[in-house]
N, C-alpha and C positions, 0 to 999 in steps of 0.2 A: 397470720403468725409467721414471723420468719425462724430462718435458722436460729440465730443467736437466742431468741425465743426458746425454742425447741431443747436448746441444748442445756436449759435449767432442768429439764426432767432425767427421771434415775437413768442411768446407764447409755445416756444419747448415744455415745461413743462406741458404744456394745454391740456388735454385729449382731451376737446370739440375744443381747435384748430390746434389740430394736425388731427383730424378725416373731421375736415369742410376744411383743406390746403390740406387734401388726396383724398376729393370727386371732388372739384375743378380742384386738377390737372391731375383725370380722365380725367373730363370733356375735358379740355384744352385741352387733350392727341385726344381727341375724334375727339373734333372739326378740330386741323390740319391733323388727316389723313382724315377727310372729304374733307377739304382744296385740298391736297395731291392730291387725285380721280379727284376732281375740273380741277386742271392746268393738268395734265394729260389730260384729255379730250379735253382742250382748246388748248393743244400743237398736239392732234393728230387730231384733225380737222383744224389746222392751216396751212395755206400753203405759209405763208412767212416763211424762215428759223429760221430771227432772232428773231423774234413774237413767234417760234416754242421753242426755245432757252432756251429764256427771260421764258416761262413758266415752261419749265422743269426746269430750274432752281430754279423759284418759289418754283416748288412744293418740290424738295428736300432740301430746306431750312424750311417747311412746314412738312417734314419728320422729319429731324433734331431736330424742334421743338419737336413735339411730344413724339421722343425718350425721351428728357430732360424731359420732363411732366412726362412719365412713369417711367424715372430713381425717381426723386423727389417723385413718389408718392408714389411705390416700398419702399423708404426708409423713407417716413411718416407711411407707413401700417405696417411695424416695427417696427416705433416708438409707433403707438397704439396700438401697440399687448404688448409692454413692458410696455407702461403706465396702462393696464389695468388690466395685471397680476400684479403690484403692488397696484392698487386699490384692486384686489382681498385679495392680501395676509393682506394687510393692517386691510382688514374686517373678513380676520380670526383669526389674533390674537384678532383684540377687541374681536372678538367673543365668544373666548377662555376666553379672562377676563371675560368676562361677566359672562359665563356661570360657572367657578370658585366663581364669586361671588353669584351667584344662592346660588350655593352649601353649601356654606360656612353662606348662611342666612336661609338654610333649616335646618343644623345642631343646627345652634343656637335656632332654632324656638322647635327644640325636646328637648332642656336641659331645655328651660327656659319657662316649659308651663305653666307657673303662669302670665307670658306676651306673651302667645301662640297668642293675636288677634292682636298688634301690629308688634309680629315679623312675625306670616301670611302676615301683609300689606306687610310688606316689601320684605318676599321672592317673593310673588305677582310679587311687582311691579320689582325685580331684573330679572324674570321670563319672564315679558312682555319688558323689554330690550333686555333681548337675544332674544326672537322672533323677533324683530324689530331687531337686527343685523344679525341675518340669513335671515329674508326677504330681508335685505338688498345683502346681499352675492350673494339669487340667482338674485338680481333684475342686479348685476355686471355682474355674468356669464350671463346672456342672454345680457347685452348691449355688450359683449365681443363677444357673437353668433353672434349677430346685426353685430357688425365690421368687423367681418369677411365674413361673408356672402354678405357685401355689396362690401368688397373688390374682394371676386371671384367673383362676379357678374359685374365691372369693368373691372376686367382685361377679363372675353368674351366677354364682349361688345368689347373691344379694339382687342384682336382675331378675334372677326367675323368683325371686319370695318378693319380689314388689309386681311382679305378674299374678302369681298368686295371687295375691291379696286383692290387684285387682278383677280379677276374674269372677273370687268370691263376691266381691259386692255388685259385682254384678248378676251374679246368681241369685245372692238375696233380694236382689230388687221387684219392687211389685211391679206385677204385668198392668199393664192399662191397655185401651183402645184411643186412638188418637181419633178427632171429625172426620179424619178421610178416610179411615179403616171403618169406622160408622156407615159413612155414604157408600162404600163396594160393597158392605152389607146386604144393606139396605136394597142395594140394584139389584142383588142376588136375593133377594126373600120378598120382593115387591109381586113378583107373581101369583103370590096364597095370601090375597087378601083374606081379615077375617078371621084368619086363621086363628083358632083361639088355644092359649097359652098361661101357665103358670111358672111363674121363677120364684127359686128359692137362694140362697147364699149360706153355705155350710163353714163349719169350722171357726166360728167367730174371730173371720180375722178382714181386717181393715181393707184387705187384696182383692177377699171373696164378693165384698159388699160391693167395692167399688167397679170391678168387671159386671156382676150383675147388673147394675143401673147402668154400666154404659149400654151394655147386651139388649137392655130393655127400650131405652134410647133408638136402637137401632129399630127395634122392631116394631113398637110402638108408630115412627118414621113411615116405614115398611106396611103400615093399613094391617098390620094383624092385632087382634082383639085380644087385651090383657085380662086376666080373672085372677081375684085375690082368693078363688076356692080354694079351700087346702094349702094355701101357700104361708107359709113364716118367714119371719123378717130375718131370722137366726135360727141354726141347730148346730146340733152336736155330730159329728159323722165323718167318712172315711172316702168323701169325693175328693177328688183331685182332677182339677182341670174340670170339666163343660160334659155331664151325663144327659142326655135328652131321650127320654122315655116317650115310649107310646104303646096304646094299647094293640096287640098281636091282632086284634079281629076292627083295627081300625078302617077308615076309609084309604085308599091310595093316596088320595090329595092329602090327608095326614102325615101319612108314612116317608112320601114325596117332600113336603116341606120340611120335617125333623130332618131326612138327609141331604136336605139343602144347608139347613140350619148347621149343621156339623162341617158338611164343607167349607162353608162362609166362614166360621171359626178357625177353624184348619189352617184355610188360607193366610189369616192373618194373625197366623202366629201361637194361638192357643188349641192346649189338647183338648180334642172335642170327641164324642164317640154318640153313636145312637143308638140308643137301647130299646128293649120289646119290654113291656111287665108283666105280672101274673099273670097269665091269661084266665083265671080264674075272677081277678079282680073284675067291676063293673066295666062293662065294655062305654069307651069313651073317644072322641075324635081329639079331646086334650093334647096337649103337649108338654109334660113338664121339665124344664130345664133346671139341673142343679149346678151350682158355681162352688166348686172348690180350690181351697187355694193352694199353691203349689208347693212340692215337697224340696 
């Protein structure tokens, strides 16, 4: 969009409304990648498809937005950089007359000292104009400091809220195990063959199910002996991250493998902890592993 473009909108020509259309369409800019984060969030906690959809679409329409707000505003903060370098220059040549005619009523004031106290007034007051056009001068460069410093201070704010935003989806994103974090597993739990285990996957969410199976993957690998005693495919509950139980009056080689099994986890990334159970409960060399998903 060029100038001549630009200049069909209200008040082009308007210092004060080119600078108050540049703070706004910050703002604007600000507000939909808020938006932006928002549906994002609402689509990755969504667990209908087209609810999931309907949002991401939202939000990149939301994006889109914003973009335009920073183009629009990008090319108002231009426009107030050019209008205020011409206030500047405008008040250096008055300034220049001004101080020309100083001059030129200081001269007169030394030939004609016989009216020395009137033409005093007058260099006077031609004197006290130029101060008042230079005050003026610097009072432009600093409202031109002002513009600009409020524009870089816009455009971080819009930097750090598209940090933000990436941050959060990355936050919200599901944990997985990749094959090679499988196989370093696996090196480290290959020792307790045998070893016999139950996994569960708490919180009915799509995160917890899927770390479970890879976990199992590994250790299954790994020669330890999987049991579906007591284990559910889904619960309800308050794990978060990798709880691996054993019972207090177990064997070493149990208790040795659960804090293998947490370390291995550990290492690659996921909260893992090893816990003791009732010790009232049936005494068992079990191991049961709970998969919660993250908060």
């Amino acid at each position: 969009m060029t100038i001549a473009n630009l200049a069909l909108l209200p008040d082009w020509n308007s210092l004060d409304s080119v600078r108050r259309a540049h703070s706004d369409l910050e703002l604007a800019a600000i507000v939909f990648f808020a938006l932006l984060v928002v549906m994002e969030a609402l689509a990755h906690n969504s667990t209908d498809d087209k609810r999931r959809h309907l949002f991401d679409t939202i939000g990149i329409w939301f994006f889109a937005i914003a973009v335009i707000c920073e183009l629009f505003a990008y090319r108002y903060g231009q426009r107030n950089d050019f209008l205020s370098a011409s206030v500047i220059s405008s008040l250096d040549i008055k300034a220049g007359d001004a101080l020309d005619k100083a001059s030129q009523a200081h001269d007169l004031a030394q030939s004609a000292s016989n009216i020395a106290g009137p033409a005093k007034k007058k260099a006077e007051r031609a004197e006290r104009e130029a101060d008042s056009f230079e005050r003026k001068i610097e009072f432009a460069d600093q409202h031109a400091a002002d513009a600009e410093s409020h524009l870089a201070d816009a455009l971080q704010r819009a930097v750090n809220a598209e940090k933000e935003s990436l941050a959060l989806k990355a936050q919200l994103a599901n944990r997985t195990l990749s094959d090679d974090q499988i196989g370093e597993i696996k090196k480290r739990l290959k020792q307790f063959p045998g070893q016999p285990y139950t996994i569960t996957a708490y919180w009915q969410s799509p995160e917890s199910l899927a770390i479970a199976n890879r976990v199992q993957t590994a250790l299954v690998s790994a020669g330890w002996a999987y049991s579906d005693e007591g284990t559910k495919d889904m619960l309800l509950g308050g794990v978060v991250g990798v709880d691996i139980w054993t019972h207090p009056d177990a064997d070493e080689k149990t208790k040795e493998a659960a804090s293998a099994l947490a370390d291995a986890l550990e290492r690659e990334g996921l909260q893992a902890v090893s816990m003791q159970e009732n010790p009232k409960s049936p005494k068992t060399n079990m191991i049961s592993i709970n998969v919660g998903a993250k908060r």
